[in-house]
C-alpha positions in Angstrom: 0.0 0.0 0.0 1.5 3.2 -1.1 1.7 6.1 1.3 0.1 8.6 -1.8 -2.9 5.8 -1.2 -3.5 6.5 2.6 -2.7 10.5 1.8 -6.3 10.2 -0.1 -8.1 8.3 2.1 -7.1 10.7 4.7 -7.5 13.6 2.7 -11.3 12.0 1.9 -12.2 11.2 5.9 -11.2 14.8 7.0 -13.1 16.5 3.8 -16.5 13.9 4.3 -16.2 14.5 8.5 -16.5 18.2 8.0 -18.9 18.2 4.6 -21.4 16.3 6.6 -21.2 18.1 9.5 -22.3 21.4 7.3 -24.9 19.1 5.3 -26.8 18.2 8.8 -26.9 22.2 9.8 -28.1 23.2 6.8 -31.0 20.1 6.5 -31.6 20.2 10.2 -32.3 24.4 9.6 -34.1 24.0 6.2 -36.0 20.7 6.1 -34.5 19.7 3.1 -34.8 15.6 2.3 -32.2 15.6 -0.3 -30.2 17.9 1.9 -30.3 15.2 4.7 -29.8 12.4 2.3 -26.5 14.4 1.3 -25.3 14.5 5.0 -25.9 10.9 5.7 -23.9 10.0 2.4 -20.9 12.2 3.7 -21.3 10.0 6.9 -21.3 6.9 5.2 -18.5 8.1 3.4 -16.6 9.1 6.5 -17.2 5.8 8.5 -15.8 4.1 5.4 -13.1 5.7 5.2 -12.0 5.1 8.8 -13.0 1.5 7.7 -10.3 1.3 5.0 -7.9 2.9 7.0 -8.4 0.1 9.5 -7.9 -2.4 7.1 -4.7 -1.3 5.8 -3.2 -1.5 9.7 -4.7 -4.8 10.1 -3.2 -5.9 6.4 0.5 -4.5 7.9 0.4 -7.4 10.5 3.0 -10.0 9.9 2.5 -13.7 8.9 2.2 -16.2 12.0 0.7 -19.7 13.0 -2.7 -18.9 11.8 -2.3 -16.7 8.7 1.3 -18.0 7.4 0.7 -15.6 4.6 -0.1 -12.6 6.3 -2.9 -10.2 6.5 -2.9 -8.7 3.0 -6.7 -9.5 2.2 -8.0 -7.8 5.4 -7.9 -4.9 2.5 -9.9 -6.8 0.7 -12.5 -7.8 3.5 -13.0 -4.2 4.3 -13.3 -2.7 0.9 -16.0 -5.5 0.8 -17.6 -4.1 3.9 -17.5 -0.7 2.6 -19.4 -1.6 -0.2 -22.3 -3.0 1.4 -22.4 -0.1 4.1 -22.5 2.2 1.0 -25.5 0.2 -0.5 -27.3 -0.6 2.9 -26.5 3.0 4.9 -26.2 5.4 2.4 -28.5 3.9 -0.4 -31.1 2.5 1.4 -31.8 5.4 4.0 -31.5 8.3 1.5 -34.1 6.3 -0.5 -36.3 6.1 2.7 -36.1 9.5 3.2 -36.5 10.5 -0.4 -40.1 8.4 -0.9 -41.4 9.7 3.2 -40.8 13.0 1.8 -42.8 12.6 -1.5 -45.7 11.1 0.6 -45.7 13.7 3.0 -43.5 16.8 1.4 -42.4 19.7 3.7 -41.7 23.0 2.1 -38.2 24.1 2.1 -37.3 27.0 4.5 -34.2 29.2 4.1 -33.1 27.6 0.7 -29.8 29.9 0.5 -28.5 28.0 3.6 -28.5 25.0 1.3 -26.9 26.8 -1.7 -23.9 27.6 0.3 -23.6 24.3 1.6 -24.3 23.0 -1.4 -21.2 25.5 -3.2 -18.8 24.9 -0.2 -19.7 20.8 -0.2 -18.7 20.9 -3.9 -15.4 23.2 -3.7 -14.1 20.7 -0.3 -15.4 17.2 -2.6 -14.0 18.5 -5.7 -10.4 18.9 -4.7 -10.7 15.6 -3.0 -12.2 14.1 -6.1 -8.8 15.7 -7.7 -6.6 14.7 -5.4 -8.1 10.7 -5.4 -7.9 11.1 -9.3 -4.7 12.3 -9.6 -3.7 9.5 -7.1 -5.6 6.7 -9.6 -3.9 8.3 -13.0 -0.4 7.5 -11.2 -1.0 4.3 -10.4 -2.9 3.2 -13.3 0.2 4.3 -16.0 -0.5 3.1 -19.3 -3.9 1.0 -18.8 -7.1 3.2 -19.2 -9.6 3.8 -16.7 -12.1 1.0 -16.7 -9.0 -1.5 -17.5 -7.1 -0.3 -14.2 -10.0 -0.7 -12.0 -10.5 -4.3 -13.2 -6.6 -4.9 -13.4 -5.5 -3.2 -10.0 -5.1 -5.4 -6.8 -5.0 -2.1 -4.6 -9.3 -1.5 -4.4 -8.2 1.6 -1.8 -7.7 4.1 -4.2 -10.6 3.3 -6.6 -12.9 2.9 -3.5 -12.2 6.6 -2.7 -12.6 8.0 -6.1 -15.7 6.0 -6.9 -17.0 7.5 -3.5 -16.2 11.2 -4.2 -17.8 10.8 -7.6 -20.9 9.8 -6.7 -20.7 12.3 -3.8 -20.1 15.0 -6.5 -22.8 13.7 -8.7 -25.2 13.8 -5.6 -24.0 17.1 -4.7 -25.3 18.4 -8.2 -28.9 16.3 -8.0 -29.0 17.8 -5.1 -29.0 21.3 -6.0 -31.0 21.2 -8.8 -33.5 19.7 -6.6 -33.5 22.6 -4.1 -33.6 24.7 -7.2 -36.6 23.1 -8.7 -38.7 22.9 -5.7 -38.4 26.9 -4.9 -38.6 28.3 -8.1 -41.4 25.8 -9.0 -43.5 25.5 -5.8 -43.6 21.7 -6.1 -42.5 20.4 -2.9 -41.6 16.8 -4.2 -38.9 17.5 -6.3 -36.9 17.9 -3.1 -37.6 14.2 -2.3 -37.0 12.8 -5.6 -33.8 14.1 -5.3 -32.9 12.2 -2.6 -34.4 9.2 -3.7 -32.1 9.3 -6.8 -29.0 10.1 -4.9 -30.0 6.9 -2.8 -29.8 5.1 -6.6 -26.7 6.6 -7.6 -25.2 5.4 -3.6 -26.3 2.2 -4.9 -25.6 2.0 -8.5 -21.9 2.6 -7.2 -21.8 0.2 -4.3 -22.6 -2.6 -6.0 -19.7 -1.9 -8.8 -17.7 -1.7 -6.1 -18.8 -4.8 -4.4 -18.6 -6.8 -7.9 -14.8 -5.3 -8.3 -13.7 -6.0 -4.9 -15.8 -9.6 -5.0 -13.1 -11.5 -6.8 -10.0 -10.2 -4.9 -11.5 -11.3 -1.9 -11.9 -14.8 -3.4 -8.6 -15.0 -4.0 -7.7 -13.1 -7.9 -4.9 -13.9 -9.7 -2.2 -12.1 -10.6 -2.1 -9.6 -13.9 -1.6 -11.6 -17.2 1.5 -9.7 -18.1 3.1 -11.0 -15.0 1.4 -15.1 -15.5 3.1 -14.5 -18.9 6.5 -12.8 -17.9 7.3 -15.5 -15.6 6.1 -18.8 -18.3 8.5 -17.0 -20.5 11.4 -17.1 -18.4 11.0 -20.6 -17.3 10.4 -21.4 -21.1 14.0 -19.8 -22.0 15.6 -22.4 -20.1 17.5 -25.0 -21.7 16.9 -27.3 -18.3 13.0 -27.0 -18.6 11.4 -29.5 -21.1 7.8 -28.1 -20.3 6.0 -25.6 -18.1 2.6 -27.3 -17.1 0.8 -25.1 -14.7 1.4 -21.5 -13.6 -1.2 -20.3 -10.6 -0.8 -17.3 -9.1 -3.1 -15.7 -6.4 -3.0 -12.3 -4.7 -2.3 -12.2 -1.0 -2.7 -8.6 -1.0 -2.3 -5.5 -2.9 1.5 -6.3 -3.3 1.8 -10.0 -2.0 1.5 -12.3 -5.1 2.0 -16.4 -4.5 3.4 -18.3 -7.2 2.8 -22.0 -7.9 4.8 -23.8 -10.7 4.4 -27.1 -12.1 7.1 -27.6 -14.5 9.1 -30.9 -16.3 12.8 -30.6 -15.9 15.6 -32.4 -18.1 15.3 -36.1 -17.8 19.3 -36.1 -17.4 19.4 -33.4 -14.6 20.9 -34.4 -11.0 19.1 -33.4 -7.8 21.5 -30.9 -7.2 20.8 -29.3 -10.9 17.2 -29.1 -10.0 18.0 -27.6 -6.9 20.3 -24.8 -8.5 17.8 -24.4 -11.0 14.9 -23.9 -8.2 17.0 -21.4 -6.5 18.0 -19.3 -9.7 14.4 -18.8 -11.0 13.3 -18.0 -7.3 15.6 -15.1 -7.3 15.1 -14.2 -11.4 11.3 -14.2 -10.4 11.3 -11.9 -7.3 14.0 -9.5 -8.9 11.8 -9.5 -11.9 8.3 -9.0 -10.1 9.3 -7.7 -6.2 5.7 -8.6 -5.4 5.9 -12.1 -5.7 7.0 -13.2 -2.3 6.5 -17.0 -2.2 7.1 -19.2 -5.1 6.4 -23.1 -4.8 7.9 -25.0 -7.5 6.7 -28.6 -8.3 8.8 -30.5 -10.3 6.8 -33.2 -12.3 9.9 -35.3 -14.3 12.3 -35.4 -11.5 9.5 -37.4 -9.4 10.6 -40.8 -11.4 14.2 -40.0 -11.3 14.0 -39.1 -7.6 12.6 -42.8 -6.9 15.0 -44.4 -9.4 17.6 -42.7 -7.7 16.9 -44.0 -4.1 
């Protein structure tokens, strides 16, 4: 986990904490449903961040008895969580408060309290927005957008971004719904504002369940790596045939490498174990995130019982 990574989930809990604060004085002194809805997705997005934070100490606890891998996928588990609190908390309750408000609509009082909150909500999430973006664009290099959020092993960064883009899409719902219900008189725009920012809360919780889902599981690692590492094993003179290659992601930047491979007929033990060694070094110089490599050699299984 990269310290630029924690810098914007930081940046993010600070900027939600104080954005929601704001969004519950200005709902609590207008009335406003999509106002409130607004707040309790800054909360939601607060509590989550303190969630992911959580997870990345958790994920920094070495291997023992019990995990002898480590920790890494507590990242996983808790970007997992945060998705569902996102669809459950944030979704579901600004959805509730979006259809009460449409069955029993409340005119809006002191509407420019919402404005401002509205303006200084957007300024505060936009430069987070920026700051998570400019964070994703680093780390994504060369792939493009939706390819780096399927290909990335690190779901911290495009949990915070996916979060502040949705919060800056509600933030605009959310003013033209104040707009729409004072200029027009008809109260339940307000409410069907806040019931589609409940949809958009939920629209992007369950992308980021469904991108989070399979590195939980247990994801392998990028094809360009899978295919790096057959082609060095293949370059080998002492390799007749690579016959499996499984890789799976510990965490964000703990890959485990299973090989099942044929080795010359004529090698000794102590060839295959030269050979072992030399490709466990090429392998981790090559790819510093692969930190265990198993290596099961399939030919040498005949010669080793011949030879005993």
């Amino acid at each position: 986990m990269s310290s630029g990574s924690k810098k914007v989930i930081v940046a993010a809990l600070i900027g939600n904490l104080l954005i929601s604060i704001t969004k519950f004085f200005a709902a609590a002194m207008t009335g406003s449903s999509a106002m409130m809805s607004e707040g309790i997705h800054s909360l939601v997005d607060t509590g989550n961040q303190i969630l992911l934070l959580h997870g990345l100490k958790k994920a920094e606890k070495p291997a023992d008895d019990n995990f002898p891998f480590g920790h890494g996928k507590e990242v996983y588990f808790w970007s997992f969580i945060v998705a569902i609190l996102l669809f459950s908390l944030g979704g579901g309750i600004s959805i509730y408060e979006g259809v009460r408000h449409v069955l029993h609509p409340e005119p809006i009082e002191n509407p420019s309290i919402n404005y401002i909150v509205l303006l200084l909500a957007l300024i505060f999430e936009g430069l987070a927005w920026s700051f998570a973006l400019r964070e994703f664009i680093r780390a994504k290099g060369k792939w493009g957008y939706i390819e780096a959020v399927k290909r990335t092993k690190d779901p911290s960064v495009f949990v915070v971004l996916f979060e502040d883009s949705a919060a800056m899409l509600g933030l605009i719902v959310a003013f033209v719904g104040i707009a729409l219900t004072q200029y027009t008189g008809i109260l339940y725009f307000d409410g069907i504002a806040s019931i589609i920012i409940g949809f958009i809360l939920l629209g992007t919780a369950t992308w980021l369940a469904y991108e989070t889902k399979g590195l939980l599981i247990g994801e392998s690692a990028n094809n360009h790596i899978v295919k790096d590492i057959r082609g060095l094993l293949t370059s080998s003179e002492r390799i007749d045939h690579v016959n499996e290659i499984l890789t799976m992601h510990m965490g964000p930047d703990y890959i485990l490498v299973n090989l099942s491979v044929d080795f010359e007929d004529s090698m000794t033990l102590e060839e295959v174990e030269d050979t072992i060694s030399s490709f466990d070094q090429k392998i981790k110089e090559l790819y510093p995130q692969v930190k265990r490599i198993f290596i099961e050699a399939e030919k040498i299984k005949s010669y080793v019982v011949e030879a005993t």
